[in-house]
N, C-alpha and C positions, 0 to 999 in steps of 0.2 A: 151334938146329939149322941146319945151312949147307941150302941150297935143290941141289938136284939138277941142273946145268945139262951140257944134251946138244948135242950138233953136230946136225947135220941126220941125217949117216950113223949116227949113234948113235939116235938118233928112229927114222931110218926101219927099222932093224935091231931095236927095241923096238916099234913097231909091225908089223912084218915086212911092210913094203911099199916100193914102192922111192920113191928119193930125189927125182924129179918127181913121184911122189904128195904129200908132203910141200910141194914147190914149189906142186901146184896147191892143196892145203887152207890153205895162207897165202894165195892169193889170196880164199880163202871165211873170211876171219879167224881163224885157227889162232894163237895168240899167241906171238910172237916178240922176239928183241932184237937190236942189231947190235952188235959190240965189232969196230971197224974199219970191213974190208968182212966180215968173217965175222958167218952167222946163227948165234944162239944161240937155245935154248929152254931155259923151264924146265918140268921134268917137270913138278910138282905141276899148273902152268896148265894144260898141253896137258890131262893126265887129266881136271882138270873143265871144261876146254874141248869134251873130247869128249863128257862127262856130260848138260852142259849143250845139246849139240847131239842126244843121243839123246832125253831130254826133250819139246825144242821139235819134234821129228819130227812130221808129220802120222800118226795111226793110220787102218789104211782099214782 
């Protein structure tokens, strides 16, 4: 099964937030890849990249 891969605008429009959001969650390790100068992501990472950040969240 081929992997899911999104542009940034594509991310941020599946996450519905905007595309400096995105800029700033790869600066907090949001996982990504470059093909050129363009950022790619793959769906599957990002989801359990978010999973794995809801997780490690502090509970108060």
């Amino acid at each position: 099964m081929e992997e899911e891969i999104l542009t940034k605008a594509e991310l941020a429009k599946l996450l519905k937030v905007t595309q400096r959001t995105i800029d700033r969650l790869r600066t907090e390790g949001l996982p990504c890849f470059k093909v050129g100068n363009a950022v790619r992501f793959n769906r599957k990472k990002v989801l359990k990249w978010f999973e794995e950040q809801e997780k490690n969240k502090p509970k108060n």
